[in-house]
N, C-alpha and C positions, 0 to 999 in steps of 0.2 A: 365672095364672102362679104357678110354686110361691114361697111365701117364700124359699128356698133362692137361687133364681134373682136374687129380688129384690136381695137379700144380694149376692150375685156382681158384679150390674150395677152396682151402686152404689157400691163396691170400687172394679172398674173407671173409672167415673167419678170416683173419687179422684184414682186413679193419673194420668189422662190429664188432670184441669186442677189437677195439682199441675205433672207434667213434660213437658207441654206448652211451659209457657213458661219456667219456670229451666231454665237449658242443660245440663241434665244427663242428655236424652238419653228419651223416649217409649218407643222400643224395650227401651232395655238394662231398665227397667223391666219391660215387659210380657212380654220372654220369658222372664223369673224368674216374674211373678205366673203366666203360663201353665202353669208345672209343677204349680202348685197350688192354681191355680184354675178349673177349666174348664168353659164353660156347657155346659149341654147341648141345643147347637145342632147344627145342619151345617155342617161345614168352609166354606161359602162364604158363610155368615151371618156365619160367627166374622170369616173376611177383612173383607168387607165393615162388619161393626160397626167394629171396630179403628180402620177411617180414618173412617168416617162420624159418630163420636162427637164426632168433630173439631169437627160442627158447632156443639155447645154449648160447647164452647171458644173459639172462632171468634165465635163469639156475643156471648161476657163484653168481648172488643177494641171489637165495633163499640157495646157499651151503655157501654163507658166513656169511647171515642176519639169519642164521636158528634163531637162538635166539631168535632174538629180533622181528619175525616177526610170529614166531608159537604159536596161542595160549594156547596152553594145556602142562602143566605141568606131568610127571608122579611119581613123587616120592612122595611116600606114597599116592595112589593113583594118579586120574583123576583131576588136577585142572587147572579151567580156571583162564589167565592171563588178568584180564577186562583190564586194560591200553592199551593191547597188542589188543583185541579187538574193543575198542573206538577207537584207529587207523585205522583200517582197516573198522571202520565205516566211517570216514573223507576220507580217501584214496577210497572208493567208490562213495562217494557222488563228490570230486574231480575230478574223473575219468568219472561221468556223462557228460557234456560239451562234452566233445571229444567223447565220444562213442556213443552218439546222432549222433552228424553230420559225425563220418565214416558211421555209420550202413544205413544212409539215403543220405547221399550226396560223398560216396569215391568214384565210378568212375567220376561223375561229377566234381570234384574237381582236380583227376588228370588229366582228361582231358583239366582244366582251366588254372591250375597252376605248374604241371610239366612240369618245360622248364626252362632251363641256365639261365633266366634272372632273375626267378622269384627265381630259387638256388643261385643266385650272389647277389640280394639285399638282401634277409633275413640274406644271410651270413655276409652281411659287414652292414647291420644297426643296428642285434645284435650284434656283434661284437665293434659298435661302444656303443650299451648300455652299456654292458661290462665292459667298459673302463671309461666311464663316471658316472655310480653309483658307482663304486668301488674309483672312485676319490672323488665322493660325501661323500659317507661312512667312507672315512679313518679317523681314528682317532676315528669314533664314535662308542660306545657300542650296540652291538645285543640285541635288546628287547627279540629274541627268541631263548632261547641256549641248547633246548632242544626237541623230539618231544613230549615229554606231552603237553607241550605248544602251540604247533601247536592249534589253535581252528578251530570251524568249519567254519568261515566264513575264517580266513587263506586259509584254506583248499581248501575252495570253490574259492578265488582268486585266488590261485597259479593252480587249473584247469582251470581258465578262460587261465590261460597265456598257460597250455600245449594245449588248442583247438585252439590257433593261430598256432601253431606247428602241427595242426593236417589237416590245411587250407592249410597253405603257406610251402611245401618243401624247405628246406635249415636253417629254423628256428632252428631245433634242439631240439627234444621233451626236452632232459635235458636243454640243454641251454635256452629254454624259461619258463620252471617250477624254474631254477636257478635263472632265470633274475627277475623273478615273488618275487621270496622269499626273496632275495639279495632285492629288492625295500620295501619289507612289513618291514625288519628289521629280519629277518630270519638268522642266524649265516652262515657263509659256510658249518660247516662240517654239521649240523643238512637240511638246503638247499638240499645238495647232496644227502644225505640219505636216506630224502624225497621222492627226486625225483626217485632215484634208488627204493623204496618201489611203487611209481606211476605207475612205467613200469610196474609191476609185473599182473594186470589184461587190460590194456590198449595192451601188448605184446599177450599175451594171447589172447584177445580178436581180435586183430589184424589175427595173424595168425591163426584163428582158418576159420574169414571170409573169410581170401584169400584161404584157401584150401577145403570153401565151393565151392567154383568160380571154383577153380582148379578143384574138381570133378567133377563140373556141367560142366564144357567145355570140359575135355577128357575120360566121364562116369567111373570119381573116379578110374582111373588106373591108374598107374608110372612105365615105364621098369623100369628097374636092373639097367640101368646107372647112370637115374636120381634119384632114391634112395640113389645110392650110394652117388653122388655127392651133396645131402641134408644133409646127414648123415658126410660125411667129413666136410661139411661146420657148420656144426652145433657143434660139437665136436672140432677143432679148435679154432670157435667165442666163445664157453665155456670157454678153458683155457685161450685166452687172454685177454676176460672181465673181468676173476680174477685176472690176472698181470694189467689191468687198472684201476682198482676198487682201488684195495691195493695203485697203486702210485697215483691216483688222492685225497684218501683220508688221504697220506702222504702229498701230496705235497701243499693241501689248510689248513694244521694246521699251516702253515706256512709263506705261500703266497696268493696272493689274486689273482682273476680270469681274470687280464687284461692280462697275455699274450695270453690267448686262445681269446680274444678279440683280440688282433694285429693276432694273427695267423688267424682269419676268416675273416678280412680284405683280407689280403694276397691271400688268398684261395679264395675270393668274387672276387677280380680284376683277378686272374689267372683261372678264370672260363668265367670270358667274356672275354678275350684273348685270350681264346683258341676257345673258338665256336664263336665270331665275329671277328676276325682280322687273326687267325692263320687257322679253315678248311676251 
């Protein structure tokens, strides 16, 4: 593989376990870096890397969440953790909404709504929620400061909010499942956690469909290059989803969620300026 490429992948895997999990949005990222950065692959590689990167991202949750997210116990024997399971009941039932309308409507969908305009307003009108329920909120006490508490109907709202994120590019799956929980009365850091626990079969299920696609359009082969260049990207997006994870869930014990609100404002306007005023 060329060093060039190596460079490229790596980059990319920046970008995907920087904004992956601060809610400022995957896409609005990657269709800027896209202008000026482009592997030199096949349009169905390139597709398919994009979500499949995921997996080392996806990865950094369950090396950190091992805990609190596996149910089985081994000391002194086999024991299962029900609390630990009743989650992963809600977090499926949550994750329905969105995996409906990929599994039946996702190339339709990108074909409707991937495009700068539609990555610019998701970016700056969450952005603007952001900003405005956390101004709402201040001073007031979280109903929900824990994920035991999570119920099912929670549960089942804050999937409604990640299948707008699953329609409209630029939304930001975390950022709209945040927005989601932040409105129900949902704590920050328990919010995040959440949401971080959401990705985990939503990712999965993501990249499993695009590289059903991938094999059906190049009869399930990959050179050596683009292997490679999967594998770097994926291993990178790993280690710096865990340096993003660790400071996002430093930095919301403390502070509240409006500057990633101003920051995707910023990001919403410098995305229509660059595709309608500046190419």
């Amino acid at each position: 593989m060329e060093f060039l490429e190596i460079i490229k992948a790596i980059i990319l895997g920046i970008v995907e376990g920087i904004t992956e999990w601060l809610p400022i949005s995957s896409t609005g990222h990657m269709i800027l870096v896209d202008q000026f950065l482009k592997l030199n692959v096949s349009k169905d590689f390139m597709d398919m890397f994009l979500v499949v990167i995921q997996l080392g991202a996806i990865l950094a949750v369950i090396v950190l969440y091992w805990e609190k997210i596996f149910p089985f116990k081994f000391s002194n024997g086999i024991k299962i953790e029900k609390d630990t399971v009743i989650m992963w009941v809600k977090i499926v039932i949550a994750c329905i909404p969105a995996a409906v309308i990929g599994l039946l409507f996702d190339d339709q969908l990108n074909e409707l709504f991937y495009n700068p305009t539609t990555v610019a307003v998701m970016l700056i009108l969450f952005g603007i929620l952001f900003i405005v329920i956390e101004n709402y909120n201040k001073g007031k006490r979280s109903k929900i400061n824990s994920l035991s508490e999570i119920t099912y109907n929670v549960a089942i709202m804050i999937g409604l909010f990640q299948l707008i994120a699953a329609v409209f590019p630029g939304t930001s799956r975390s950022g709209a499942t945040i927005v989601g929980a932040l409105l129900i009365g949902v704590s920050r850091t328990v919010a995040a956690e959440f949401t971080f626990f959401l990705a985990i079969p939503v990712m999965f299920g993501a990249s499993a469909l695009k590289l059903l696609k991938f094999g059906l359009a190049t009869g399930f082969t990959m050179t050596g290059n683009e292997l490679s260049i999967l594998l770097v990207g994926m291993i990178v997006a790993f280690i710096v989803s865990i340096l993003a994870i660790k400071f996002l869930m430093s930095y919301i014990k403390n502070n509240d969620f409006k500057a990633f609100g101003w920051y995707r404002i910023i990001l919403g306007i410098i995305v229509i300026g660059y595709f309608y005023l500046i190419k």
